[in-house]
N, C-alpha and C positions, 0 to 999 in steps of 0.2 A: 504494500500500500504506500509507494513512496510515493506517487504523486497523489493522492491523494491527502497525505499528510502534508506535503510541501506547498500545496495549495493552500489548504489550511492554515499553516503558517504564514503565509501569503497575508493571505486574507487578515489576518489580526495583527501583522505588523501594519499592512500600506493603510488600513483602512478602521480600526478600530484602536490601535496603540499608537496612531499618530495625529495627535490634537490639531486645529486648522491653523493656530500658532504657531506652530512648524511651518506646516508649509508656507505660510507666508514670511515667513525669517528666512526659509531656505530659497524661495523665488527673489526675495531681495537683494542678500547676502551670497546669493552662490555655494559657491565651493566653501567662504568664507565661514558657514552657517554648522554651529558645531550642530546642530539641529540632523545634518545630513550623515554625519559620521552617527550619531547616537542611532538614527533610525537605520543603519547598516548594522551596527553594531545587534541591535534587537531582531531583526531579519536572524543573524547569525545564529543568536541563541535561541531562538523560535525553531528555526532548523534543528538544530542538532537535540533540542528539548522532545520534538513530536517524533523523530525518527528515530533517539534514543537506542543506536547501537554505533559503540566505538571504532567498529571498523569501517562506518557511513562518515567518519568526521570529513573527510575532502570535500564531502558534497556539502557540508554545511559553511566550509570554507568558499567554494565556489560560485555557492548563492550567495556569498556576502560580497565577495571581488564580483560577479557582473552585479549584481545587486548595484553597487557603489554605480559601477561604469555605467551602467544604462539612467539610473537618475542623474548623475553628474552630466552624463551627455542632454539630456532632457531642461537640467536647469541652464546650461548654456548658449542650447539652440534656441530654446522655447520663447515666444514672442507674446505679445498678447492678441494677434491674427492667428496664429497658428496654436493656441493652449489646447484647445479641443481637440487636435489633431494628435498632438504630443503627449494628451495625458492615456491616448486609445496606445498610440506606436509602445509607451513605457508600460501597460498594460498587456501587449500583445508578447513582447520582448521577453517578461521576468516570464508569462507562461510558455514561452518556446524553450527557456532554459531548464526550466521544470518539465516540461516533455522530453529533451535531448535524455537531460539526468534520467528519467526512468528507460527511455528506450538505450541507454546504455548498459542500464543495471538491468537490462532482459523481464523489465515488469509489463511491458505489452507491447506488440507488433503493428503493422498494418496490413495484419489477414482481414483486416473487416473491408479492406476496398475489394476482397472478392466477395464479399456478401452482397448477394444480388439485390435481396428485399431493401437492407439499406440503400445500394445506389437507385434504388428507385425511389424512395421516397426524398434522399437528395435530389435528386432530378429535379421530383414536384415539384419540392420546395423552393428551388430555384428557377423554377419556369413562372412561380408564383410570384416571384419579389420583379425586377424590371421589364421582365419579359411582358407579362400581362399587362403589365401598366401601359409597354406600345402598343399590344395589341387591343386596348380600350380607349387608348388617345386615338388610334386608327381607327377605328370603327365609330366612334364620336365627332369625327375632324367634319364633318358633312352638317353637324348639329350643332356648332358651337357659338353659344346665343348671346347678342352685341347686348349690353346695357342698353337701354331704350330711353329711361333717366337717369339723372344724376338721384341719390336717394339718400335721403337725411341720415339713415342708419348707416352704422361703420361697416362696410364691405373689405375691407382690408386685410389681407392672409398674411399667414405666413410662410415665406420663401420654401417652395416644394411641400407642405404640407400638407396637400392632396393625396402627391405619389406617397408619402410615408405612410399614412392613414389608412391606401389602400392596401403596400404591400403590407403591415401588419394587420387588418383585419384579413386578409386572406390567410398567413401564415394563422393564424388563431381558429378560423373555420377549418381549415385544413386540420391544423392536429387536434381540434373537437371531433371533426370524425375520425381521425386515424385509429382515438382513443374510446371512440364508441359513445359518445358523448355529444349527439345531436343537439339536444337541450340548450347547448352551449352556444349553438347556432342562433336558437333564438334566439338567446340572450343578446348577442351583437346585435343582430336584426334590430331587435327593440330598443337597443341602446344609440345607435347608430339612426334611429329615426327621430327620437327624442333631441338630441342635441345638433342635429342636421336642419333637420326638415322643419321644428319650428322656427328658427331665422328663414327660414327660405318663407314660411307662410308671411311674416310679420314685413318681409321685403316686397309680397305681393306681384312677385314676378315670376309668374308661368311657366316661362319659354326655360329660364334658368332654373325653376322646381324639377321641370319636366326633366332636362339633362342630367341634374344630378340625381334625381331618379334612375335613370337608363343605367347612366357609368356604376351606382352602386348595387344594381340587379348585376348587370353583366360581372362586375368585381364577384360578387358572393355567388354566383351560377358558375364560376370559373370555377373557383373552391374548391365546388361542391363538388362538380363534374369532376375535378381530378383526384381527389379525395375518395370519391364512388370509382374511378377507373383504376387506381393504384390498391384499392382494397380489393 
């Protein structure tokens, strides 16, 4: 269970043993920031605490050295355009080192890329997040309905928050049925109509109700259909 424990460790150093006063002494300060050494430091014994066997010690050494290097590299590049970026890359980074360490230490393979059942439900899955969203902007482009007026109420989005909207409520219909859990179906349906459709009624515009009616049938009939075809 080394990666599972090293996750772990993970998890209660970056995110529960690190007050937000740190981080901000260590985005100010840098390198300078004893804040940064201390919270390497706690990485190291979190390691070797949950793994608790003396001949595992390099590996709790080695999550402390990239540990360091990948936050040092993070607080040096990191901007305040690119923080969101950099706090995912310092997130994606400590869990590839924690991957390497266990497929070193022969704790798991990847025999599962020949399990058929799983690359089909990756398929789905991914046929579900950008893919579908072209093929609903396609299918839509023939529908897409001009403001008629200017309207007192606030119409104002937020940037791509359509596509996001959609691919997560498909990924969520999707594994409601994978898990046999139709219910759950409804549940979006009604949630998604609630918080949608009464700004659409209150804006009293048709042409734009009608639309985003269509795009969120076709969204959740997408789902569903591949959800019913991969079962």
């Amino acid at each position: 269970m080394i990666f599972t424990k090293l996750i772990l460790a993970h998890l209660l150093g970056d995110f529960i043993l690190q007050p937000n006063s740190w981080v901000a002494d260590k985005e100010h300060r840098k390198l300078k920031s004893p804040y940064l050494y201390i919270h390497v430091l706690i990485h190291t014994v979190l390691s070797f605490i949950f793994l608790w066997n003396i001949e595992l010690w390099w590996v709790s050494i080695l999550i402390g050295v990239t540990h360091f290097i990948i936050d040092a590299s993070k607080l040096i590049f990191q901007t305040v355009k690119n923080k969101k970026r950099w706090f995912f890359i310092d997130q994606m980074l400590h869990v590839l080192v924690i991957a390497g360490i266990s497929f070193y230490c022969k704790e798991f393979s990847f025999g599962f890329l020949n399990n058929q059942e799983f690359l089909k439900v990756l398929m789905a899955a991914l046929f579900l997040t950008t893919p579908a969203s072209i093929f609903i902007k396609i299918l839509l482009s023939s529908w897409t309905p001009v403001p008629e007026t200017q309207s007192s109420l606030q119409t104002e989005s937020l940037s791509s928050a359509g596509k996001y909207i959609g691919i997560l409520e498909r990924l969520l219909v999707f594994t409601f049925i994978m898990v046999n859990h139709w219910e759950g179906v409804g549940f979006m349906v009604a949630a998604k109509s609630v918080f949608r459709f009464s700004d659409l009624a209150q804006a009293k515009q048709r042409k734009l109700t009608e639309y985003v009616l269509i795009g969120t049938l076709l969204s959740f009939g997408m789902a569903v259909l591949t959800g019913i075809l991969i079962k």
